[in-house]
C-alpha positions as CSV (number, residue, x, y, z in Angstrom):
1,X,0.0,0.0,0.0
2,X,2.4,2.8,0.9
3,X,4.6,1.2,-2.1
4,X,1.3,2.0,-4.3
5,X,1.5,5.5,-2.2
6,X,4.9,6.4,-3.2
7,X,4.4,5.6,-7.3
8,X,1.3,8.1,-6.8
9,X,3.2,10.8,-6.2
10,X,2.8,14.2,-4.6
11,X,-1.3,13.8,-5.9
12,X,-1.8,10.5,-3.6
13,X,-0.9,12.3,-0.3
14,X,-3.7,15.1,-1.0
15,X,-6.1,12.7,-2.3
16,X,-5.1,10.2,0.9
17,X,-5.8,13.9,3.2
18,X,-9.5,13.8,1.5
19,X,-10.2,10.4,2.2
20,X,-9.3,11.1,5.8
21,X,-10.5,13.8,6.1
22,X,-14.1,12.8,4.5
23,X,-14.7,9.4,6.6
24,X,-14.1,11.8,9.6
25,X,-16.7,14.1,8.5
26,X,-19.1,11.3,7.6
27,X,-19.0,9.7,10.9
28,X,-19.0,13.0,12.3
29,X,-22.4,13.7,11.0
30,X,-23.7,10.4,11.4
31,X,-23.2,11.1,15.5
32,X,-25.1,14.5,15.4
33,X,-27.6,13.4,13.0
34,X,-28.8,10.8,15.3
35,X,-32.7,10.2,15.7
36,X,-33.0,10.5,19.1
37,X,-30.2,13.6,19.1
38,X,-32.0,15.7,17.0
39,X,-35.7,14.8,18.3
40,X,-35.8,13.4,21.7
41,X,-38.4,11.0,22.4
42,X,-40.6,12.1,25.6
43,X,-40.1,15.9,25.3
44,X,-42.7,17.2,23.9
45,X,-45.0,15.6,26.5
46,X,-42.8,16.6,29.3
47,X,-43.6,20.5,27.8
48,X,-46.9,20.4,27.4
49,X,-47.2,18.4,31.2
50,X,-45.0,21.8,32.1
51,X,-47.7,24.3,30.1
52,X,-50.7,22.8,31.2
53,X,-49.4,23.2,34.9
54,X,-48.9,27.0,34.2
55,X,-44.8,26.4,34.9
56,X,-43.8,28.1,31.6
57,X,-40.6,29.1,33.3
58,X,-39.4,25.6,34.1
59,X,-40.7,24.3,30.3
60,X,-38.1,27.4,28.8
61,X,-35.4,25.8,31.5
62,X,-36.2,22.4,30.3
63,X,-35.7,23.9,26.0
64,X,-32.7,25.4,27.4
65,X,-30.9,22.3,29.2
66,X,-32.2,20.1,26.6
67,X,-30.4,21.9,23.9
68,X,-31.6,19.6,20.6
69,X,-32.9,21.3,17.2
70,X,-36.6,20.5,18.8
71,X,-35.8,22.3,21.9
72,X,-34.4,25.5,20.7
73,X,-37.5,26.4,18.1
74,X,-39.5,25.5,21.2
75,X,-37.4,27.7,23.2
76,X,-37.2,30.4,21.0
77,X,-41.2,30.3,20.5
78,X,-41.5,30.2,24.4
79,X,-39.2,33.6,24.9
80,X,-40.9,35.3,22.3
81,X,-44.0,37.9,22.4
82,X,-46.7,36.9,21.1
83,X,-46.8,38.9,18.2
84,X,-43.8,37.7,16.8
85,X,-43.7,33.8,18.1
86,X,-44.1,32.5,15.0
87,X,-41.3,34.7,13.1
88,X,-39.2,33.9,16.1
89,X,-39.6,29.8,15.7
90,X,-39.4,30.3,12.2
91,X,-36.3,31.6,12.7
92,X,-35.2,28.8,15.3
93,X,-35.9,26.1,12.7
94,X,-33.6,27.7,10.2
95,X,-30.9,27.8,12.3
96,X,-31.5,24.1,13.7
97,X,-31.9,22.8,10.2
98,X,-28.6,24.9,9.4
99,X,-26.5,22.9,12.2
100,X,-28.3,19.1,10.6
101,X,-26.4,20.3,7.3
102,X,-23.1,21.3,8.5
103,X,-20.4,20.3,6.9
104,X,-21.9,18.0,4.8
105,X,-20.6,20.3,1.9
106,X,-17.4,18.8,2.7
107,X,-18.3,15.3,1.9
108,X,-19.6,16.9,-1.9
109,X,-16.8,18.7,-2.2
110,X,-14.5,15.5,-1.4
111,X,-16.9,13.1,-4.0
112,X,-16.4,15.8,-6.7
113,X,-12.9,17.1,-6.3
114,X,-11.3,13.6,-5.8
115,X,-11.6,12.5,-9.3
116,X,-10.1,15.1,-10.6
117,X,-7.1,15.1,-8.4
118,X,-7.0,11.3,-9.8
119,X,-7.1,12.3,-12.8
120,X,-4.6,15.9,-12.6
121,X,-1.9,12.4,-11.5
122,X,-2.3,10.8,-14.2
123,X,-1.6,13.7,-16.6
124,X,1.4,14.3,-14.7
125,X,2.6,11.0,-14.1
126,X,2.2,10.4,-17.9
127,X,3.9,13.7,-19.0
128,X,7.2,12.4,-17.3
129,X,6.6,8.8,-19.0
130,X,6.6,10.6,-22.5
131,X,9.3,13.0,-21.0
132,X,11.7,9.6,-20.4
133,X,10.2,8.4,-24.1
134,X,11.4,11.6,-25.8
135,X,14.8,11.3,-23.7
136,X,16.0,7.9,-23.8
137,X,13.5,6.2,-26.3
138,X,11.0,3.4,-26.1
139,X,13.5,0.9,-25.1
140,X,12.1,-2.1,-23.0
141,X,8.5,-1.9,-23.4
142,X,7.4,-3.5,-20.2
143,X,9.6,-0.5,-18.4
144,X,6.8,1.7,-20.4
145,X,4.3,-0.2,-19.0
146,X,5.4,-0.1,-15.8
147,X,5.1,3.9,-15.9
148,X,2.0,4.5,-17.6
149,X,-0.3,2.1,-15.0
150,X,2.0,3.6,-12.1
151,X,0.6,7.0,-13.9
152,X,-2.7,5.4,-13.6
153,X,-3.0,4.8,-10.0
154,X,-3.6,8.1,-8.6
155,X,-7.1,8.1,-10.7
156,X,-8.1,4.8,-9.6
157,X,-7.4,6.5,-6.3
158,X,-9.4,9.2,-6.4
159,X,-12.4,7.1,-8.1
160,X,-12.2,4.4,-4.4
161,X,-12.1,7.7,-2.6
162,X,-15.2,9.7,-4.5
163,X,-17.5,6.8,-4.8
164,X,-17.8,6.2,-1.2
165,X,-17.9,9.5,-0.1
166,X,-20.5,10.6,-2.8
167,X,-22.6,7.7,-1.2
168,X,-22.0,8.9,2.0
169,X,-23.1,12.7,1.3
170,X,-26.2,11.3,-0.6
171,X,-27.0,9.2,2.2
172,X,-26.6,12.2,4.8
173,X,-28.4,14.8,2.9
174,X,-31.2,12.4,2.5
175,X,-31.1,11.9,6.3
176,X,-31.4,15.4,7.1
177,X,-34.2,16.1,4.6
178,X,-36.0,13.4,6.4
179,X,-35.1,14.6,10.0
180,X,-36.1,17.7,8.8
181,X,-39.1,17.0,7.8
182,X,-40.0,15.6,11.0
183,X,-38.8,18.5,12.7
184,X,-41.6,20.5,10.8
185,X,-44.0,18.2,12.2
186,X,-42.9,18.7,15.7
187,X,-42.9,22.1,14.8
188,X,-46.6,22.3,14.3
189,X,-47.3,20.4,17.6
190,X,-44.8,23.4,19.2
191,X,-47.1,25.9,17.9
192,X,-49.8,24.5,19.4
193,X,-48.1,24.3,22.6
194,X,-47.2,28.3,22.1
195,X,-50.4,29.0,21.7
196,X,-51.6,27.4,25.0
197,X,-48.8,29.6,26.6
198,X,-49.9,32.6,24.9
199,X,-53.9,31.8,26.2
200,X,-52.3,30.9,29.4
201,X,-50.8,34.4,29.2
């Protein structure tokens, strides 16, 4: 493997940086953008048990300490006058939604940018095989070979490191569109619950 490195060239060391640096990202997101993370399960009834019981200032405690997407829209809605609760939640979810996709431009960029790196080696790896040619001639043909699949690594490279990490940003933008999604459903239930508050009020 680091023999396979070494014929790569200067190209294989950035291209090894991005697949590094892409599974870290991947599983990075794949920690935040957990279910229960992003929407925990029980919360919404412990808030409305809160608001019913006229304790509005332990429910905003509760947002606060709680700290997920769901939570901070809640939060924000709770804080808010009434006049401007929805502009204020509206404003929550962006942000929340915001934080799901962080980061997640890396992965694209990696799965787009990889190929080409792969392919920017092989150019120069094959301009110093026809730089030799032109120099010393053709002479053993298997020593041409040799240099034009070494030339040929670094896009096979970039190809095992852009497939999987194109997967993995489809997979996680996918994820969040779904999370989202489900966020906006919770969202309406939060209204609700900011209304009662608002009555309350």
């Amino acid at each position: 493997m680091f023999e396979l490195l070494y014929k790569g060239g200067p190209v294989m060391i950035v291209i090894g940086f991005f697949s590094v640096l892409a599974l870290a990202m991947f599983l990075e997101r794949l920690y935040i953008l957990r279910r229960k993370r992003v929407l925990p399960p029980g919360l919404l009834s412990k808030l409305r048990d809160l608001l019913d019981s006229g304790k509005s200032a332990e429910a905003v405690l509760l947002c606060e300490q709680d700290g997920s997407p769901v939570a901070q829209v809640l939060e924000a809605g709770l804080r808010a006058k009434p006049v401007n609760r929805v502009e204020k939640m509206d404003e929550a979810g962006r942000r929340a939604v915001a934080q799901l996709r962080k980061n997640l431009s890396v992965l694209g960029t990696t799965a787009a940018v990889s190929p080409l790196l792969g392919l920017l080696g092989t150019v120069t790896g094959m301009i110093a095989v026809f730089q030799d040619v032109t120099q010393y001639g053709v002479g053993n043909p298997g020593d041409l070979a040799q240099g034009i699949w070494e030339a040929l690594i670094t896009t096979a490279a970039g190809l095992v490191v852009a497939i999987p990490a194109y997967l993995a940003y489809r997979y996680l933008v996918s994820r969040v569109e779904t999370l989202t999604l489900v966020l906006e459903a919770e969202c309406s239930d939060l209204m609700t619950l900011s209304d009662e508050y608002a009555d309350d009020e």
